[in-house]
C-alpha positions in Angstrom: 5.9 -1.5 0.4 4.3 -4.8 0.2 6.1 -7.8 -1.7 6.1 -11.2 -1.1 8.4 -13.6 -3.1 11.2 -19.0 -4.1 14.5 -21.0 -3.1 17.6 -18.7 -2.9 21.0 -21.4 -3.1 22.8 -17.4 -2.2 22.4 -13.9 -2.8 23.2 -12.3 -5.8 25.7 -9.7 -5.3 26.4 -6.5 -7.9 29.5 -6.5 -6.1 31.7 -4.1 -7.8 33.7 -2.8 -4.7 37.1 -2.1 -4.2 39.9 -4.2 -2.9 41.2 -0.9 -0.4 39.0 -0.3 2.3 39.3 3.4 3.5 40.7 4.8 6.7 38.8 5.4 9.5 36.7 8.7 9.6 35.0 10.2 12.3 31.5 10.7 11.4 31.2 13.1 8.2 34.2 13.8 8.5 36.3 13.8 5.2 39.4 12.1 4.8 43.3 13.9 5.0 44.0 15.8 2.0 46.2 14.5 -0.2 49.0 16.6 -1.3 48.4 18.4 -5.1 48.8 21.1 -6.9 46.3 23.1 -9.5 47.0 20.8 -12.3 46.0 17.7 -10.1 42.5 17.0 -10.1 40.9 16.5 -7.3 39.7 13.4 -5.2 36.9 12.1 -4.5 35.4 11.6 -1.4 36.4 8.1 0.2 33.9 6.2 0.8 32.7 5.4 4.9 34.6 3.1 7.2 33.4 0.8 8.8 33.4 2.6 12.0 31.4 5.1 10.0 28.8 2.6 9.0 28.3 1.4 12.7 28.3 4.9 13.9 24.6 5.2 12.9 23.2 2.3 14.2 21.8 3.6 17.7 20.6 7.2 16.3 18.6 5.3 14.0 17.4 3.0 17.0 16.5 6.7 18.7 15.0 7.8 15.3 12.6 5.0 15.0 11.6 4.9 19.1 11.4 8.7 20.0 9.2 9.3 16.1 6.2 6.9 16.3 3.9 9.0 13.8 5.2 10.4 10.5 4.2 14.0 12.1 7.2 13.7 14.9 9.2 12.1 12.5 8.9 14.1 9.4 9.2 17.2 12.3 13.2 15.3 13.7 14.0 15.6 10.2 13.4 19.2 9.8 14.8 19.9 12.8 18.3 17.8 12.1 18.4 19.1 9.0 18.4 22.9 10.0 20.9 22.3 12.8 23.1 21.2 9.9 22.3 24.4 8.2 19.4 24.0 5.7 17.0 26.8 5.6 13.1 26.1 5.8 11.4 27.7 2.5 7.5 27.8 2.9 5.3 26.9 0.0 2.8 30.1 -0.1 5.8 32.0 -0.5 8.2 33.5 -3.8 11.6 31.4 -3.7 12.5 33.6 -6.4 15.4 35.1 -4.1 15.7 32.9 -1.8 17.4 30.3 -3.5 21.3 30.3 -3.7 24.0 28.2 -5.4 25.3 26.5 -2.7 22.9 26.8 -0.8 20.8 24.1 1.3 16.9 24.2 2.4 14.2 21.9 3.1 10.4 22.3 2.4 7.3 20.7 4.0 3.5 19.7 3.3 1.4 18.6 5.5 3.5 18.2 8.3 4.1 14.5 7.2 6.1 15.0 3.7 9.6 16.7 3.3 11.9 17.5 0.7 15.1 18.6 1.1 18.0 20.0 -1.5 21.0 21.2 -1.7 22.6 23.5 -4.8 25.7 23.2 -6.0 28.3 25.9 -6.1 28.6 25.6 -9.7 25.4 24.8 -10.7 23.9 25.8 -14.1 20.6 25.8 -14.8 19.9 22.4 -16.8 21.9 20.5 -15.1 20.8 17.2 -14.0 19.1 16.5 -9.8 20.4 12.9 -8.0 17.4 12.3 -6.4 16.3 9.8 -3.6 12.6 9.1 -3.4 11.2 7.5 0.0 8.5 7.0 2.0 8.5 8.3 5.7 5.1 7.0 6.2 4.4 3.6 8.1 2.1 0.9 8.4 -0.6 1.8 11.3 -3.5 2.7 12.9 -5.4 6.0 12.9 -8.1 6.9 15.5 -11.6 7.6 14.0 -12.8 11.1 13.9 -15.3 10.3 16.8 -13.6 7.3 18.5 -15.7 7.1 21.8 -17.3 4.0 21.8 -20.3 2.5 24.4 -18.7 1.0 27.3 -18.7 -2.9 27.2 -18.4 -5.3 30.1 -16.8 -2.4 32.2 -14.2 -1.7 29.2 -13.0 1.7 27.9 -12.9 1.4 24.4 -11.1 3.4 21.5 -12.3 3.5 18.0 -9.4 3.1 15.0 -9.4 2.3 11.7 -6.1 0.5 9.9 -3.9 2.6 7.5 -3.1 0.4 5.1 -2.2 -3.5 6.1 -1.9 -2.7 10.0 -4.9 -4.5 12.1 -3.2 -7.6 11.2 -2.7 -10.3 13.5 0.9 -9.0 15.1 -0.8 -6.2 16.3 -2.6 -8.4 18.9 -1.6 -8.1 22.6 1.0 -5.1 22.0 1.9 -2.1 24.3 0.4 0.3 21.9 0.8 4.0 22.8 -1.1 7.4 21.1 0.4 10.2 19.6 0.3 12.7 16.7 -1.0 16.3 15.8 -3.2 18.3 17.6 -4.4 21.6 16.4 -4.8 24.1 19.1 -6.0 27.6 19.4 -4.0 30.5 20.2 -6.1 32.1 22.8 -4.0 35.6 22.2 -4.1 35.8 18.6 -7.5 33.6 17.7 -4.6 31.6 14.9 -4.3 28.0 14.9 -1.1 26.1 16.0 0.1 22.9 15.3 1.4 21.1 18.0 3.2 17.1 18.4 1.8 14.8 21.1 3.4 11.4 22.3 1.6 9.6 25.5 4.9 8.4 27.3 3.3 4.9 28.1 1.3 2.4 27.1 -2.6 3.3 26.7 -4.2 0.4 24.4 -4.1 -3.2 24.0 -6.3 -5.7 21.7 -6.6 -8.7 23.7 -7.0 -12.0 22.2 -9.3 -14.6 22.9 -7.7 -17.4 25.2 -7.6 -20.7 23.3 -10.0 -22.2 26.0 -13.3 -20.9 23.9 -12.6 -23.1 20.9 -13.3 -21.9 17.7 -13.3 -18.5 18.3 -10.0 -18.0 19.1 -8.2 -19.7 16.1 -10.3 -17.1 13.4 -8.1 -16.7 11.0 -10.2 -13.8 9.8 -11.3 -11.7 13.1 -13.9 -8.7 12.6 -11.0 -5.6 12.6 -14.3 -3.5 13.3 -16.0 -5.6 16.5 -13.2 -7.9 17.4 -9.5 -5.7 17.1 -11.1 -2.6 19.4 -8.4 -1.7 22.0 -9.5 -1.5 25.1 -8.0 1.6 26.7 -9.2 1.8 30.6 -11.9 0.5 33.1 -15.3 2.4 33.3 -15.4 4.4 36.4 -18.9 5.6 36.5 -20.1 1.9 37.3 -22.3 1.5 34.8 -21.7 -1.7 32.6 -23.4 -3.0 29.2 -22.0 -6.5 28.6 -24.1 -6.6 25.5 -23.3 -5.1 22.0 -25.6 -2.3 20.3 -28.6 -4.4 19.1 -29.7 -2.1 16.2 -28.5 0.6 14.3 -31.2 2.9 15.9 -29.2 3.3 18.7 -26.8 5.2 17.3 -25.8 8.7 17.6 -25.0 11.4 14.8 -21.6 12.9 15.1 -21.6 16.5 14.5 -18.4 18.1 13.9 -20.3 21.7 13.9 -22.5 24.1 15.9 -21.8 25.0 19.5 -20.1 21.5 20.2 -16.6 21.6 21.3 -14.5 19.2 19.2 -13.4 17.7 22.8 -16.9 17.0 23.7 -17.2 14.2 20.7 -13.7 12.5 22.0 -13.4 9.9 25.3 -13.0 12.9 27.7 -10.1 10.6 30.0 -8.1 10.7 26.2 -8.9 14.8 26.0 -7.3 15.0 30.0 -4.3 12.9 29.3 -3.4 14.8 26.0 -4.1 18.0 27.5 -2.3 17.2 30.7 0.8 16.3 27.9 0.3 19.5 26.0 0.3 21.5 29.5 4.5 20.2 29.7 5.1 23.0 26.8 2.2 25.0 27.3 0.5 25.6 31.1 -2.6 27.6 29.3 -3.4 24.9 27.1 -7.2 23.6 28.3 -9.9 21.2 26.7 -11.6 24.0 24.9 -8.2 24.9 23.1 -8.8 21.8 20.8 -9.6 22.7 17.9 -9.1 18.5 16.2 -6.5 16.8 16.2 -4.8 13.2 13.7 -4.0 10.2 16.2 -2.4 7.3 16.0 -2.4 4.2 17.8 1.6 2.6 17.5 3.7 0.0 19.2 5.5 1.4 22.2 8.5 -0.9 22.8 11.8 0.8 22.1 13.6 -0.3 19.0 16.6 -2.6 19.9 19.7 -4.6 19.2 19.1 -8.2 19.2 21.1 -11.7 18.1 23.7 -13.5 20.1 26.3 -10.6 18.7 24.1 -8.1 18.7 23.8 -8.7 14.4 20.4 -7.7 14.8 17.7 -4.9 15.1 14.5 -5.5 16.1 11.9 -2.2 15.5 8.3 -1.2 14.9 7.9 0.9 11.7 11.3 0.3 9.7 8.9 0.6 6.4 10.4 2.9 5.0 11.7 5.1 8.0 15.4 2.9 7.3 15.6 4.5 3.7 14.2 7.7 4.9 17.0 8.1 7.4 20.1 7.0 5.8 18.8 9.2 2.6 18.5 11.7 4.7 21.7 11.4 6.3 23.7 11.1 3.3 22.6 14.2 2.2 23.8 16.0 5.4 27.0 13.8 4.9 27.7 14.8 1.4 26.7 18.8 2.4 28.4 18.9 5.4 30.9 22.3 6.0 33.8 19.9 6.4 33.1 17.6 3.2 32.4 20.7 1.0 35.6 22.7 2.4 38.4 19.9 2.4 40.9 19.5 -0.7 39.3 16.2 -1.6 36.2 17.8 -2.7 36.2 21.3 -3.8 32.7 22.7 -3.7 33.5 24.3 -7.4 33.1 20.1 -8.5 29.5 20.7 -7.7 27.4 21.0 -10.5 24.3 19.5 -9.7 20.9 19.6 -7.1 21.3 17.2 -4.7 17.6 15.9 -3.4 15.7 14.2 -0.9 12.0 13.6 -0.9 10.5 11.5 2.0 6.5 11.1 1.2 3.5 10.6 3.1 0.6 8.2 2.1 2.6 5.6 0.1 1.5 2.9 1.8 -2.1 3.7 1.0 -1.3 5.0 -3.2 0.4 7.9 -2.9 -2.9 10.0 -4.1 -3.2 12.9 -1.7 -1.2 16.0 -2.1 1.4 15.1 0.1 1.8 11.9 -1.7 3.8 10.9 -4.2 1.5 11.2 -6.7 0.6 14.9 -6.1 3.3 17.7 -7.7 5.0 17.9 -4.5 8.8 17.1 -6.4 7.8 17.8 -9.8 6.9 21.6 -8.8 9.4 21.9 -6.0 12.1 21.3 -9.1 10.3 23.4 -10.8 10.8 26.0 -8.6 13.9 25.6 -7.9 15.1 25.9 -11.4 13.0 29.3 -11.8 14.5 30.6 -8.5 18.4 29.9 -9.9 17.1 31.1 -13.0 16.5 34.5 -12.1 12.7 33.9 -12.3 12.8 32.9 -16.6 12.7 29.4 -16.1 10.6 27.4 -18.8 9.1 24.2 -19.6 12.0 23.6 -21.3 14.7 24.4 -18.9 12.6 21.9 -16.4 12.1 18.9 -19.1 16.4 19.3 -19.3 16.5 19.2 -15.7 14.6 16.5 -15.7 16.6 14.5 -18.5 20.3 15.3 -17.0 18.6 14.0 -13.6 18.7 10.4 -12.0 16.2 9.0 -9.0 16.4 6.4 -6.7 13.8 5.4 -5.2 14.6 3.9 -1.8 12.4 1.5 -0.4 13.3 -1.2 1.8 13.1 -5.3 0.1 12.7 -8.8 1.2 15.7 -10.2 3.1 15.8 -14.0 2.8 13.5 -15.9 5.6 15.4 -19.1 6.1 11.9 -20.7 7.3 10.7 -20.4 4.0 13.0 -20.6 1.4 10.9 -22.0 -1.1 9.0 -18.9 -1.6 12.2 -16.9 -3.0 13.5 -16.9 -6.5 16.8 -18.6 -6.7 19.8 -16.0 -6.5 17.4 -13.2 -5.7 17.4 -13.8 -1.5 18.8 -10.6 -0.3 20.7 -11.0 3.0 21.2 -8.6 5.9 24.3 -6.4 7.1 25.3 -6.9 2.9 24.2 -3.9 1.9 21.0 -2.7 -0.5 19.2 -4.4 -2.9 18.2 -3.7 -6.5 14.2 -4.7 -7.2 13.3 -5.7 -10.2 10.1 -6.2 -11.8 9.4 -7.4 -15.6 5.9 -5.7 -14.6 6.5 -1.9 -14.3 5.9 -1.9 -10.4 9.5 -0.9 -10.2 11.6 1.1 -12.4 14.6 -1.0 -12.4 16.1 -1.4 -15.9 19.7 -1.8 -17.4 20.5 1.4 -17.7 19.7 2.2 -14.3 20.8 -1.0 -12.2 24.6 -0.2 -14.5 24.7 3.5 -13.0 24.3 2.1 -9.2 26.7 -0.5 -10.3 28.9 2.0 -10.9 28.1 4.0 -7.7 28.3 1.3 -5.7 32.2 0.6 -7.3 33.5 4.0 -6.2 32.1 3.4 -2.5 32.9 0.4 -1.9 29.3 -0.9 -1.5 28.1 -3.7 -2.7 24.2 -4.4 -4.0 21.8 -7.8 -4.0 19.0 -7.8 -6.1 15.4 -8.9 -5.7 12.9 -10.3 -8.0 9.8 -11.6 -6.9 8.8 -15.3 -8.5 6.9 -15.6 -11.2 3.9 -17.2 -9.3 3.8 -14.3 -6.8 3.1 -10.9 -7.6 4.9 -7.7 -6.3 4.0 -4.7 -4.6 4.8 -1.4 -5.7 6.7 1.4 -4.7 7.1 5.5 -5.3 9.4 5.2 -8.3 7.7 4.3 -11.3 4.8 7.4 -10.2 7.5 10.3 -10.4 10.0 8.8 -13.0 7.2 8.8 -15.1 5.8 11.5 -14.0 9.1 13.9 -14.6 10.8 11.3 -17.8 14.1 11.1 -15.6 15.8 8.1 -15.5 15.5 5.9 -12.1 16.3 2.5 -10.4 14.2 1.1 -7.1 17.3 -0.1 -4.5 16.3 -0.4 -0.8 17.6 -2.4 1.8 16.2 -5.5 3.0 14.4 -6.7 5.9 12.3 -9.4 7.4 8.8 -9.4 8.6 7.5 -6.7 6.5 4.5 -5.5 7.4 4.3 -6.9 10.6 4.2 -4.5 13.5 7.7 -5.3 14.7 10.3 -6.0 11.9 14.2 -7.2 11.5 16.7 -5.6 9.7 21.0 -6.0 10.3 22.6 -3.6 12.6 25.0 -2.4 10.1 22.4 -1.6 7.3 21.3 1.9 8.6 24.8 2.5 7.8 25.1 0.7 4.6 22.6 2.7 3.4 23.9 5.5 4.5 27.2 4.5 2.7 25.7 3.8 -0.8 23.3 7.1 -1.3 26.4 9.3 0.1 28.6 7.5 -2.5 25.6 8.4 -5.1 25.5 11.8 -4.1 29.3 12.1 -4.5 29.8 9.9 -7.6 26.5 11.3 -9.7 28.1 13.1 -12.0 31.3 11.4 -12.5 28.9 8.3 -13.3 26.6 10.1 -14.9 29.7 11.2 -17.5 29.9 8.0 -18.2 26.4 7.7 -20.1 25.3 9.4 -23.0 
């Protein structure tokens, strides 16, 4: 998401949290039972310790370092998710049986979106869906279909192309690795697998221009297509052109078709090192397996605590992978054995869908099919509600769903800069390690209103979490994010809350240590709380 914003005197806090801090809990784990009988109602889950909320600071530091490209990261999640018991449902299938009350399960598209749901034990069709929207996708850059480029001064170069902001000026003198998905050929069966790449070390780097040459080198506006090429290796063969192409006429056609290999139109040292890293899983792997392959070009240095107390964490692509993995582990939080089976919450309390949805392409508009935009969620509810009702599920049955349902849509803010406090509206500076902040926008590009920043209010009362809010000034203008597309895209209520950070953008980013963990903290308490909450409204 991209947002810039004036002077913040403090935070504002939508602090509603309670004076009694729960006990300790080991991670997911719910608390001791209280003693009751059948006319006692049951507890509600307490709400995570602090222990708990510093618990997920280094997996999410191993999140964001071993999953530079959405593929491996949208692939971790699938993979968490079923060793915590959610079943994989494929799209060109029937769900019609396959759907259970209390079940859980997960769907794909792409290989870079994923939604995942789970069904409550006394779910009735109608009932509402607390649903957290995010984006799993990051700024970047992509390699070009046909990135070999003519050698330069002795220089192996590598053709990209920016997705969305990246190619800005951070991205200058990085360690910047390759990875992605590759598309092989089963040579047994003639089908096409998809298989993850990562290059364990650092292949490209866009050099700068020393300060020496003058001008040049203080451009505030360098050529992304002439003067942001990474240089990759040193050209072996000896022979050197320390001039640019001089006309257009020089150039090849790339042809994607005929009796070319797709390996033949790629820098043949790139085909060898991804083949040599595809050869680790598979030893029959070869050149001629490629069938193509999606690339990207990322920063390589591990993400890391930083600050004199370690207050700190200091990552590449925390835009929006930090909402996408605390949604995702509240979800597994709130579904885990232990938290449905325990005395404090009886899986028969369960009413409702519990969702997930982590999209691709958001940072370029969402339009593609495994955006936001596309029917990915709308349908995937839809089908849901048709599987659990016996196959009879109507337009109608889906708009109630839709009306009894509430969405946040997670994704991460501004946290105050101190260098440049002017630029923040006053008592709208979101600090780290507080906790998530509420957006609002009197222009629609969030979907923040009263009714839905008093429901989190709520929610954030019963777990003990407190929220900031963020509002851009009024001579600045916001960016966007996924919530306004699918609230109004499904009519079901919604509020855009995400947690802060600095440098947004950038190719490296700050957020607190303890807000993986916070976030974690406030979309488990939604999950629990939704329909206690929801009660509440009419």
């Amino acid at each position: 998401m991209t947002r810039h914003s004036n002077p913040p005197s403090r935070p504002l806090f939508l602090d509603f949290s309670s004076q009694h801090p729960s006990a300790p809990l080991s991670h997911y784990q719910s608390p001791p039972s209280q003693p009751s009988d059948q006319h006692t109602k049951p507890m509600k889950k307490s709400s995570l310790s602090t222990a708990e909320v510093e618990s997920y600071t280094q997996p999410f530091l191993d999140f964001i370092t071993e999953n530079p490209t959405v593929f491996h990261a949208v692939d971790t999640v699938a993979r968490r998710l079923e060793s915590h018991g959610f079943t994989k449902l494929l799209s060109r299938e029937q769900w019609k049986n396959k759907i259970k009350k209390a079940g859980k399960y997960f769907v794909e598209r792409n290989g870079s979106s994923i939604i995942a749901f789970a069904v409550g034990r006394n779910y009735e069709c109608g009932n509402g869906t607390a649903v957290i929207a995010t984006h799993i996708d990051a700024i970047t850059t992509k390699v070009k279909p046909i990135p070999t480029k003519t050698t330069k001064a002795g220089y192996l170069q590598l053709g990209i192309a920016p997705y969305a902001g990246a190619l800005n000026k951070t991205w200058w003198d990085r360690d910047l690795g390759i990875g992605g998905k590759v598309l092989v050929k089963d040579r047994s069966t003639g089908k096409i697998q998809t298989k993850l790449v990562k290059l364990d070390h650092p292949i490209a780097r866009i050099p700068t221009l020393a300060p020496h040459f003058g001008a040049p080198a203080y451009d505030p506006h360098p050529n992304p297509e002439t003067q942001m090429v990474p240089i990759i290796g040193l050209d072996r063969s000896g022979a050197q052109d320390t001039n640019a192409l001089s006309d257009m006429s020089s150039l090849s056609t790339g042809l994607l078709q005929g009796d070319s290999l797709f390996a033949s139109t790629q820098p043949p040292r790139l085909v060898n090192a991804i083949t040599q890293k595809l050869k680790i899983d598979d030893s029959a792997t070869t050149a001629s397996d490629i069938i193509n392959w999606e690339l990207e070009v990322f920063d390589t240095q591990p993400a890391q605590l930083g600050g004199l107390d370690k207050e700190f964490i200091f990552a590449p692509r925390i835009d929006d992978k930090l909402c996408s993995y605390a949604a995702i582990e509240a979800l597994i939080a709130t579904t885990s054995d232990t938290s449905i089976q325990d005395n404090s919450r009886p899986t028969d309390d369960d009413n409702i869908i519990k969702v997930v949805c982590c999209f691709d392409d958001e940072e370029i508009g969402s339009l593609l099919r495994q955006g936001a935009r596309s029917n990915f969620l709308p349908s995937t509810i839809e089908r849901i509600v048709a599987a659990l009702a016996g196959g009879q599920g109507s337009p109608d049955l889906v708009s109630q769903t839709f009306a009894n349902g509430f969405m946040i849509s997670a994704d991460v803010s501004h946290a105050v800069n101190p260098n440049y406090l002017d630029v923040y509206l006053e008592n709208h500076a979101p600090q780290l390690n507080v906790g998530v902040a509420v957006q609002a926008d009197p222009n629609g590009h969030t979907t923040t209103n009263s009714v839905s920043t008093a429901f989190l209010q709520r929610v954030a009362e019963k777990c003990d979490s407190k929220l900031q809010v963020f509002q851009i000034r009024n001579d600045s203008r916001s960016g966007g994010t996924v919530g306004p597309m699918l609230s109004s895209a499904m009519g079901m209520r919604a509020i855009d809350a995400g947690l802060p950070q600095l440098s947004m953008h950038s190719i490296r980013a700050t957020v607190g240590n303890l807000d993986p963990g916070l976030g974690v903290k406030l979309f488990k308490g939604f999950f629990d709380h939704f329909e206690e909450v929801d009660a509440d409204f009419t």
